[in-house]
N, C-alpha and C positions, 0 to 999 in steps of 0.2 A: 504494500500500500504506500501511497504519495512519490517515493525513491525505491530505487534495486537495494538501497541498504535500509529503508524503512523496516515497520513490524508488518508480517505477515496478518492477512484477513483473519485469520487461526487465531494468530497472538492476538489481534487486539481483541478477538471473540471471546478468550479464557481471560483476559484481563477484565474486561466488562462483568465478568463475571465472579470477579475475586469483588476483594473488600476493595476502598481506598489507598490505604497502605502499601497490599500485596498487589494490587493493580497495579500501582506506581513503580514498583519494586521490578515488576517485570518487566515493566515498559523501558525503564532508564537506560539500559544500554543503547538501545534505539530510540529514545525520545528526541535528540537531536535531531532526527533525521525526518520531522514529523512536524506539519504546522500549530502544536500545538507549543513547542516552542517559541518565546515573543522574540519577533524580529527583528534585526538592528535598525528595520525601517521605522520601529517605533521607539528602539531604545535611544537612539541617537536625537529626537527630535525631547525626548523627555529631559533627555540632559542637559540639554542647550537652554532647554525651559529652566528647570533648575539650579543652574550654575551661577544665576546672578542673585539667587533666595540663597546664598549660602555667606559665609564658607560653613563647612560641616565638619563635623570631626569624629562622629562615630554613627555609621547606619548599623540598618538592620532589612534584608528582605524579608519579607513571610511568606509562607508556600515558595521556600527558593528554588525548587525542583533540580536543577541542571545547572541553575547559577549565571541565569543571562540577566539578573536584575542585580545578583553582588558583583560582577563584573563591571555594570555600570555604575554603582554607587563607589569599588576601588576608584574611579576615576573622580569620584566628586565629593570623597572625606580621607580626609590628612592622618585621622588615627589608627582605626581600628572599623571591620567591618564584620556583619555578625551574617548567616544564614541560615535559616529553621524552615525544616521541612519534618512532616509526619514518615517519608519514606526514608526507610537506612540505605534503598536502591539508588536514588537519588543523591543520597547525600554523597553519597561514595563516587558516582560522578562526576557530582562538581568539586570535590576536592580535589581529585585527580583534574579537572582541569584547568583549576585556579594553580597547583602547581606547577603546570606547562606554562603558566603566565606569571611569573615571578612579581609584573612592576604590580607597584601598589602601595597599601597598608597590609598590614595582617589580616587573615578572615579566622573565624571562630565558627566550626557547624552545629548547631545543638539540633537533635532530634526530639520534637515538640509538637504538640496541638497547636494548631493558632488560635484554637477558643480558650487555652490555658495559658498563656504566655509569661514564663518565668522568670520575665526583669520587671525591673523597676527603674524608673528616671536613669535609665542605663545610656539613651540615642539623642539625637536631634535632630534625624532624617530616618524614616521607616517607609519602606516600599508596598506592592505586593503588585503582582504582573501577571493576569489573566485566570488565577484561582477563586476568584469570588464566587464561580457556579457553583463551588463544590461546600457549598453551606446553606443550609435554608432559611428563611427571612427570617425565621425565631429564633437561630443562630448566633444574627449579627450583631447583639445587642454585645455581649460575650466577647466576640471577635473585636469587634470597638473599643471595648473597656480597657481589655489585655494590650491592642495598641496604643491608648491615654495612657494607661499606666505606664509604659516601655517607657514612652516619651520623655523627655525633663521639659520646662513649662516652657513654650515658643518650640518646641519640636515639630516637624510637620512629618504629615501622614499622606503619601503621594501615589496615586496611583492612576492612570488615563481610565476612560470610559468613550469605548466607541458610540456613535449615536445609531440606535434602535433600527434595523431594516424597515424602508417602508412597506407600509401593509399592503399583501396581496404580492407581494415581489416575492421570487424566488425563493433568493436567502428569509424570507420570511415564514415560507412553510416548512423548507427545511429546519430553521429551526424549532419551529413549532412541534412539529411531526418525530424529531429527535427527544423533545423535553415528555411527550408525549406519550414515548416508546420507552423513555426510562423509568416515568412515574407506572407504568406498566410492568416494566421488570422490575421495579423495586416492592410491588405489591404481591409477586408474585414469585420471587427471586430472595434470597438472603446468605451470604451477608449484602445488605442495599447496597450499593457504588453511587453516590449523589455526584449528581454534573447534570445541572439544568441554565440554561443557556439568555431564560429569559424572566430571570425573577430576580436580580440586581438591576433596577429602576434609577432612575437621579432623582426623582424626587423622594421616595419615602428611603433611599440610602442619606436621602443629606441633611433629611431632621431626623433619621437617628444618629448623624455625625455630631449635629448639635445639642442632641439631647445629651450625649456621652459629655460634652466640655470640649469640644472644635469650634473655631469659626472654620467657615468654608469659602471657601475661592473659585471659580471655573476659570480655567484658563486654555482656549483653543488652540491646538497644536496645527499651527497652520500651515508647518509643514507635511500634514497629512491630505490637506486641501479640502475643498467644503461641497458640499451638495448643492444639486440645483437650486434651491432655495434660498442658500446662501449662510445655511447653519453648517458648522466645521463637523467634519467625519469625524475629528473623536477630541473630546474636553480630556486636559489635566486636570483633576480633581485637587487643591490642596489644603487640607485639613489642618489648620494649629491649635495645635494644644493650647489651651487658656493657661 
């Protein structure tokens, strides 16, 4: 599937079919190789965003999977940079690759829930790059809190949000038709695998960002270009901490 070195139709079928965790754990040797990895077409435009909100000196990704979001934060904090992911398949990935890339800060990997998050005023840059699906909206209260609390006060919480397909378009039923098929296998299916495609909204994501103790920022990545309309393909969301 996608590349000759991707995961086979098979792999990604037993993956779906594992937990979170053990899904991910299978995937990681070939997740690179799969567009579910975030692309430098969007890591590089986040950076640029962010480079003039800093200086930084300690991030933190969440759900770092493979490490294309510490990768980018070594480039944009001066001390230290953290990675937490729930898979140990994963993590082993990116440390192996952050090794073949010496320049930098240090990175640290802890293996963690992102709904348990086990710092304190430890950051002052926190990421998280295209794992939102894999939580459901009663989740995110949890997910929020763990990243206020990571933060030290003026820390920001940075993550894009592509804008919604419009309705009746393609990508629209496909993703419908996918959130569809999984609330199907999770009712009928266990251990559940959650990844639903279309249940982090901007609006009720951004009063509960301010309900946690965030102000909130929208900031268009214009180098991803805008819609007919004239609204940008995908918002920097940036979160600070009070």
């Amino acid at each position: 599937m996608f590349t000759s070195s991707g995961p086979t139709l098979r792999e990604l079928a037993v993956q779906a079919l594992s937990s979170i965790e053990h899904g991910y754990d299978l995937l990681a040797p070939k997740f690179d190789a799969t567009p579910f990895r975030t692309a430098d077409r969007i890591l590089d435009p986040m950076s640029d965003a962010l480079r003039p909100l800093g200086p930084f000196h300690r991030g933190i990704d969440i759900c770092c999977g493979t490490g294309a979001g510490v990768g980018m934060l070594r480039r944009l904090c001066d001390e230290r940079v953290t990675g937490v992911d729930l898979s140990a398949g994963m993590l082993d990935r990116a440390r192996a690759a952050v090794t073949d890339q010496p320049e930098g800060p240090p990175v640290d990997w802890v293996r963690a829930d992102a709904r348990a998050l086990p710092f304190s005023g430890a950051f002052d840059l926190a990421t998280s790059l295209g794992a939102f699906g894999h939580f459901l909206p009663e989740e995110r209260p949890a997910l929020f809190a763990g990243v206020h609390r990571a933060l030290c006060p003026g820390g920001l919480f940075v993550f894009p949000l592509p804008a919604p397909p419009r309705v009746g378009s393609r990508l629209y039923w496909t993703l419908w038709g996918f959130d569809a098929a999984m609330r199907v296998r999770n009712a009928v299916w266990h251990p559940t695998f959650v990844m639903y495609y279309r249940t982090f909204r901007l609006a009720p994501v951004r009063e509960e960002l301010v309900r946690t103790g965030f102000t909130v920022e929208l900031r268009p990545l214009e180098a991803l270009g805008r819609r007919p309309d004239g609204s940008p393909n995908c918002l920097l969301v940036v979160a600070r901490r009070l």
